[in-house]
PASEBA-1860 file (N, C-alpha, C; in nm, 3 decimals):
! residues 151
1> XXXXXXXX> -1.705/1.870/2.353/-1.731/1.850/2.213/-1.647/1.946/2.128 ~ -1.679/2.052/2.177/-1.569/2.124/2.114/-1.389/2.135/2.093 ~ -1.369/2.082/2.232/-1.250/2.040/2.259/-1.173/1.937/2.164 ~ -1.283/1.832/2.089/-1.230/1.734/1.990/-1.229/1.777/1.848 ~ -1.319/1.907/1.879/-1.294/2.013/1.686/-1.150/2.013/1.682 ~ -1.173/2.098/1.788/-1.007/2.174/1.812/-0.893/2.085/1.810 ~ -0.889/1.960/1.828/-0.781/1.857/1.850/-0.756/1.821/1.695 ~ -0.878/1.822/1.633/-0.869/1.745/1.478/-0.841/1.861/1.371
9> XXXXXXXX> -0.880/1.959/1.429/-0.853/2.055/1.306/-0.719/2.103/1.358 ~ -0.663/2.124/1.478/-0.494/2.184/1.503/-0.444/1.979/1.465 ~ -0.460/1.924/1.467/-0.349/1.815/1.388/-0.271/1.822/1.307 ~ -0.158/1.788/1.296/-0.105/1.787/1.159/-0.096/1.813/1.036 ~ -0.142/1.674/1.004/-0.216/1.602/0.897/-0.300/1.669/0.844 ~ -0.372/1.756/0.937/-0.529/1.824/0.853/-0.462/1.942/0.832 ~ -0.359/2.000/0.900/-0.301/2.134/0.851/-0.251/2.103/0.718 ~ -0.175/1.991/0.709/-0.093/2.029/0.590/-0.159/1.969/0.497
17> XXXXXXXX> -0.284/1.899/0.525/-0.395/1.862/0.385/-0.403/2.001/0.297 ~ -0.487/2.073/0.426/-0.517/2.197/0.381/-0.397/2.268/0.326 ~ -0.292/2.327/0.348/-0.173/2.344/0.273/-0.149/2.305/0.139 ~ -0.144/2.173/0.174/-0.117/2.140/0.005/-0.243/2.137/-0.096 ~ -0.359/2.128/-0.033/-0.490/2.202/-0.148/-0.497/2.320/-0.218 ~ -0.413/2.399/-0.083/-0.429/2.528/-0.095/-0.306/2.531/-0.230 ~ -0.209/2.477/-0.244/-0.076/2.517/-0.300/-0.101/2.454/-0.455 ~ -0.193/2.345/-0.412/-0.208/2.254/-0.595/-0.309/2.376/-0.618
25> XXXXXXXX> -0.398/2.401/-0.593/-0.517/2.541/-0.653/-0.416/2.596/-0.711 ~ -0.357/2.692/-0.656/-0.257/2.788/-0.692/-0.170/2.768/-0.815 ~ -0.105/2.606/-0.795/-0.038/2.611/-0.885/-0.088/2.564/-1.031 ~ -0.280/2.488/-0.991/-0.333/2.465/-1.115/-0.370/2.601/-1.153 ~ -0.385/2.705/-1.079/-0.386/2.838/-1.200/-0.293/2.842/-1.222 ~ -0.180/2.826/-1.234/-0.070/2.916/-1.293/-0.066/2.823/-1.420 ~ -0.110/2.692/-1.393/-0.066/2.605/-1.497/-0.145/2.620/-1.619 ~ -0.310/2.655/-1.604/-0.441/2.665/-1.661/-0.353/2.825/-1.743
33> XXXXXXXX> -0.347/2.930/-1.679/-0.263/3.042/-1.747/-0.204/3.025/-1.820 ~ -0.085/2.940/-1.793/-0.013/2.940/-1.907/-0.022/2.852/-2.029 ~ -0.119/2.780/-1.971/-0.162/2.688/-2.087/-0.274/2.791/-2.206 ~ -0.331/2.873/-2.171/-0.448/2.984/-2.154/-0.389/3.023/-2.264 ~ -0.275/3.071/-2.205/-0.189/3.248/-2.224/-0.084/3.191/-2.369 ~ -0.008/3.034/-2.362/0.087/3.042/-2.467/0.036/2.916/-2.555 ~ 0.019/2.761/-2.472/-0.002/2.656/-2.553/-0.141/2.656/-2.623 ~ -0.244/2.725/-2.591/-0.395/2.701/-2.684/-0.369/2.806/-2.815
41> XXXXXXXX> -0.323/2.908/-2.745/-0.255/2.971/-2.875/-0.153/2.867/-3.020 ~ -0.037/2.858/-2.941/0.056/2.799/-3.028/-0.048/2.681/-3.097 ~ -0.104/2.588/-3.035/-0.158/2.486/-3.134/-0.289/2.548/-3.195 ~ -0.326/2.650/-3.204/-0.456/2.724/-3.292/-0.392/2.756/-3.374 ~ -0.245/2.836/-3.410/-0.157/2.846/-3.497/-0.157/2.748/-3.586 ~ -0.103/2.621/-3.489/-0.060/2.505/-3.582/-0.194/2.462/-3.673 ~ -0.324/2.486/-3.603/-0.429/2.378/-3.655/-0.494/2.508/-3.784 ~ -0.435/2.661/-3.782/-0.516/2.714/-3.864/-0.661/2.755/-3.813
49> XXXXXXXX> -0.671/2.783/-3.640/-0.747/2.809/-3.582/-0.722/2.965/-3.552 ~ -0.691/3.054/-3.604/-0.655/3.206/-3.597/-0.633/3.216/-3.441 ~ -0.489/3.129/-3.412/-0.439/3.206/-3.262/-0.513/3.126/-3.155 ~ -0.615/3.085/-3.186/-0.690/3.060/-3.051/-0.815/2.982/-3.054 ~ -0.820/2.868/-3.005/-0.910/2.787/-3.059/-1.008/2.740/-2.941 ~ -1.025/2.831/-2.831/-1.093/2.806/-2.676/-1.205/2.860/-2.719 ~ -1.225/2.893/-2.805/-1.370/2.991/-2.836/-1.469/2.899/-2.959 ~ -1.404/2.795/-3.033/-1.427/2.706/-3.115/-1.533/2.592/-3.046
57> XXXXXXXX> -1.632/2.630/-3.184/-1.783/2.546/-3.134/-1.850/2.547/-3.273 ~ -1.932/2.398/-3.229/-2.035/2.381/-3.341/-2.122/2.333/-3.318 ~ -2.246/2.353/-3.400/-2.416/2.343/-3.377/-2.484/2.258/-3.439 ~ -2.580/2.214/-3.374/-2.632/2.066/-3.412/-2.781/2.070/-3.389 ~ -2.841/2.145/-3.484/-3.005/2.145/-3.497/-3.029/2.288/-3.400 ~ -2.939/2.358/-3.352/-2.921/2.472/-3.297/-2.876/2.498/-3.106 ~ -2.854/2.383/-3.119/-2.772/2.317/-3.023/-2.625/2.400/-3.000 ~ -2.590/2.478/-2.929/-2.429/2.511/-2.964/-2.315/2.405/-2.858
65> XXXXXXXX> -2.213/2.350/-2.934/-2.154/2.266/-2.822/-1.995/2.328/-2.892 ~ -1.927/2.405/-2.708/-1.830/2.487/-2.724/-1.707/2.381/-2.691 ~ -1.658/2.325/-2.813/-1.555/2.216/-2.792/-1.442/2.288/-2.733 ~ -1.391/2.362/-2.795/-1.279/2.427/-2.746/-1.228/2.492/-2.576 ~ -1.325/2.528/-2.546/-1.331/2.550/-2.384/-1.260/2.404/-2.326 ~ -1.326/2.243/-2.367/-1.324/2.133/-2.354/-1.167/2.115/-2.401 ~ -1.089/2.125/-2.507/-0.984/2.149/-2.554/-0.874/2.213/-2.455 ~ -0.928/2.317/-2.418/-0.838/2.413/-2.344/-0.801/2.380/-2.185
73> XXXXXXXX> -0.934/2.277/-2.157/-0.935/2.212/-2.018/-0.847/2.097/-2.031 ~ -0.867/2.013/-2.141/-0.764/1.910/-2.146/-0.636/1.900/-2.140 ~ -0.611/2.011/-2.260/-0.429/2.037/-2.228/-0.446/2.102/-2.106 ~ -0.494/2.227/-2.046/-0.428/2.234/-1.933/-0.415/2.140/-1.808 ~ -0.501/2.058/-1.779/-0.475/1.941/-1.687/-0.362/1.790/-1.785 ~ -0.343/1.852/-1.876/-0.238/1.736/-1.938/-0.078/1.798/-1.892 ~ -0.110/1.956/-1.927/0.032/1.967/-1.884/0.027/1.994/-1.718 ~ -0.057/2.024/-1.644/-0.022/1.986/-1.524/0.008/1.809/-1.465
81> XXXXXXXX> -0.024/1.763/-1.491/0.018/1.623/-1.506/0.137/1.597/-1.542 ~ 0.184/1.640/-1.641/0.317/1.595/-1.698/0.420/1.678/-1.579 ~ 0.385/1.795/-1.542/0.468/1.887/-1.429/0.478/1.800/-1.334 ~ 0.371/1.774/-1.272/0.353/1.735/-1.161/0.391/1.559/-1.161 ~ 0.455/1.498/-1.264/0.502/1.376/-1.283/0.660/1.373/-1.293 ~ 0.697/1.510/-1.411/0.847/1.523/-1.437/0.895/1.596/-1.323 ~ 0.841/1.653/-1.229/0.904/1.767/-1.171/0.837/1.766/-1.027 ~ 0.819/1.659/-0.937/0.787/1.587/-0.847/0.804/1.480/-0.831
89> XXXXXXXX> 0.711/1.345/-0.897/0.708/1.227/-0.876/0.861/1.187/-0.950 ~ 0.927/1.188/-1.021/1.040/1.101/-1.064/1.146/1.130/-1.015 ~ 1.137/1.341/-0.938/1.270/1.333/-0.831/1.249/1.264/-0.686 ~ 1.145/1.254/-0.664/1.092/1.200/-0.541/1.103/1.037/-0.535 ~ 1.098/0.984/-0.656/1.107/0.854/-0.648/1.262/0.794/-0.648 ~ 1.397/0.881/-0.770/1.485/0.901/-0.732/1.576/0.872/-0.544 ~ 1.551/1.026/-0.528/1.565/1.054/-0.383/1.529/0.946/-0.295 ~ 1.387/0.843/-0.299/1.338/0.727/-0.235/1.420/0.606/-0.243
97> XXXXXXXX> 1.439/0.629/-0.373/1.526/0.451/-0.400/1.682/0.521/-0.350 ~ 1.731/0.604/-0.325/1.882/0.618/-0.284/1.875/0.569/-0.099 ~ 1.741/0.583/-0.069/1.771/0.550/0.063/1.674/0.393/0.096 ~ 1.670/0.345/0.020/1.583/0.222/0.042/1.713/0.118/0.058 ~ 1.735/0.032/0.175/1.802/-0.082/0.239/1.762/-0.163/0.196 ~ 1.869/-0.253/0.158/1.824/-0.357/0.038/1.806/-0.491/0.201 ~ 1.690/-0.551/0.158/1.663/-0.643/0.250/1.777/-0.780/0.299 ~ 1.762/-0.809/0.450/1.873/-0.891/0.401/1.764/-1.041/0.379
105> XXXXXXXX> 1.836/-1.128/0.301/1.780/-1.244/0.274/1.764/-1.360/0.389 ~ 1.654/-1.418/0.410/1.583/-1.491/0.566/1.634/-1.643/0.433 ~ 1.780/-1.693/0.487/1.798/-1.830/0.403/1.698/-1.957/0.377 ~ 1.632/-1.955/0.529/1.537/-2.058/0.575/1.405/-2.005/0.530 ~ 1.378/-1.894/0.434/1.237/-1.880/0.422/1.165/-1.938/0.293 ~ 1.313/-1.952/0.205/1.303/-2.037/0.016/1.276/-2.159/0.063 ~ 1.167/-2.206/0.069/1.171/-2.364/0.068/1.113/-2.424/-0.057 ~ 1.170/-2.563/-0.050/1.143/-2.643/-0.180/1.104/-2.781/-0.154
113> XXXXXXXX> 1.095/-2.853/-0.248/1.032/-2.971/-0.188/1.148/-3.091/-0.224 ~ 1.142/-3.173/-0.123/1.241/-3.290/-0.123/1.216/-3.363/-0.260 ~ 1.293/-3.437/-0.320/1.288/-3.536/-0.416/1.263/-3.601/-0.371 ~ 1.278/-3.707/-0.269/1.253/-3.820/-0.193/1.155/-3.819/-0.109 ~ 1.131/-3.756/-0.032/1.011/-3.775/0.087/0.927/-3.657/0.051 ~ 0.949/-3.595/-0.047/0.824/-3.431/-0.062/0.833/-3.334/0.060 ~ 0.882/-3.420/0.121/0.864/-3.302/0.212/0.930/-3.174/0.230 ~ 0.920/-2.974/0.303/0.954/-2.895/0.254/1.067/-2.894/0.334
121> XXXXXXXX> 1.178/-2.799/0.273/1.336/-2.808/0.279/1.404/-2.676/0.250 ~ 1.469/-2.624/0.337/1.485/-2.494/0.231/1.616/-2.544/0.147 ~ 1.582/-2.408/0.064/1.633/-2.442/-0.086/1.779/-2.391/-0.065 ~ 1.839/-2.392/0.011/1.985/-2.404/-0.014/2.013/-2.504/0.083 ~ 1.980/-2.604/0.147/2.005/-2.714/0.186/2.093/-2.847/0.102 ~ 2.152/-2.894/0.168/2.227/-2.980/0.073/2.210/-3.162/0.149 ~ 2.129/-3.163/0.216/2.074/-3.285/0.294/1.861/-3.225/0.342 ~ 1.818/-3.371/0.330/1.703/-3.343/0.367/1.698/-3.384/0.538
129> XXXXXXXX> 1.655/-3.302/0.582/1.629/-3.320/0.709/1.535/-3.436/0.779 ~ 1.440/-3.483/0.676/1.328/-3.524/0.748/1.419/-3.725/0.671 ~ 1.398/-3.709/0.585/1.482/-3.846/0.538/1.639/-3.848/0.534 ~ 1.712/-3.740/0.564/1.864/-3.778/0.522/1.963/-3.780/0.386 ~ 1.854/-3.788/0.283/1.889/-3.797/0.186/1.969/-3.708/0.118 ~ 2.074/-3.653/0.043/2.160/-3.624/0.019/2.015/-3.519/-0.123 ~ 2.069/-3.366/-0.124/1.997/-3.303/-0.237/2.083/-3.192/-0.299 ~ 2.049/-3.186/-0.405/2.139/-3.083/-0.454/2.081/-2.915/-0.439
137> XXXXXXXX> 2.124/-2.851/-0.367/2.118/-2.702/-0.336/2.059/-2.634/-0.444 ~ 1.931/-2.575/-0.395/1.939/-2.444/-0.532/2.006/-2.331/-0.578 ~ 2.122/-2.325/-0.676/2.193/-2.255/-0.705/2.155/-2.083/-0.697 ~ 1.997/-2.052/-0.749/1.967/-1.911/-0.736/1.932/-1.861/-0.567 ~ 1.918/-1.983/-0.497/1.903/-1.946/-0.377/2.077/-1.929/-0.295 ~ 2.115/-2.014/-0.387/2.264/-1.986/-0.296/2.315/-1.884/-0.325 ~ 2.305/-1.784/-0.468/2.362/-1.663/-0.514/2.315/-1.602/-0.405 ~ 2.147/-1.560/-0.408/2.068/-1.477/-0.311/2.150/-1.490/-0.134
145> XXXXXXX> 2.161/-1.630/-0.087/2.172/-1.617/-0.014/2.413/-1.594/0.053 ~ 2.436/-1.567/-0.069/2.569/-1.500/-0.077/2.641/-1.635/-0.027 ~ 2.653/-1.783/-0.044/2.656/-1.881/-0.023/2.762/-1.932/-0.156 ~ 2.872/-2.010/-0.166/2.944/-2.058/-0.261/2.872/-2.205/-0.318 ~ 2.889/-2.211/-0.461/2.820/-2.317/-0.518/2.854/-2.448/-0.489 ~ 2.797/-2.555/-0.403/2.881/-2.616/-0.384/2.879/-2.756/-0.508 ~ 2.964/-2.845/-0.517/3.008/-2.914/-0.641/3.008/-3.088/-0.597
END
């Protein structure tokens, strides 16, 4: 029993879960800080909130409700978001599409339906198979399938 702890917790996968929990914590303080330390400031400036507006609250039959704490949580998970979108996900997606192989095209998989007998045909065919009948090719299938138009 123990032997299968040990298999699941030395895995991989669960190491580097833990890793990267450990590394987003970390880097949501730094982000919460500086959001803390420069942006709740700068927009208390802007709003005429003397510097700092995390401490900003108001009362309702004696109720106190501390909006600003709420404020200070928002931008800081807004600008971690935006980090963690501009400055991860769009080089990562980058980097992804430079190595993505463009598929090759299966000619026989476009099928269409006969004019004459209905029945299915693929679409760059220029005769129906099942009646004989003479059809005209689908031109976007012939681009796709790197095929000359025929006339």
């Amino acid at each position: 029993m123990l032997n299968g702890f040990k298999d699941f917790i030395l895995r991989g996968n669960v190491i580097s879960m833990a890793i990267g929990l450990a590394v987003g914590a970390a880097f949501t303080a730094v982000v919460t800080g500086f959001s803390t330390a420069f942006i709740t400031p700068l927009i208390g400036l802007a709003t005429g909130s003397v510097g700092d507006f995390s401490a900003a609250e108001f009362a309702v039959e004696g109720t106190i409700f501390p909006y600003g704490k709420f404020l200070a949580a928002a931008i800081a998970f807004l600008i971690t978001a935006a980090v963690l979108y501009f400055c991860v996900v769009v080089p990562m997606t980058k980097v992804q599409n430079r190595f993505v192989k463009e598929e090759e095209v299966d000619i026989k998989a476009a099928l269409r339906d006969c004019p004459r007998c209905f029945s299915s045909i693929p679409a760059v065919a220029s005769r129906c198979g099942h009646c004989t009948s003479e059809v005209e090719p689908d031109p976007e299938a012939l681009s796709l399938a790197k095929l000359p138009v025929q006339r």
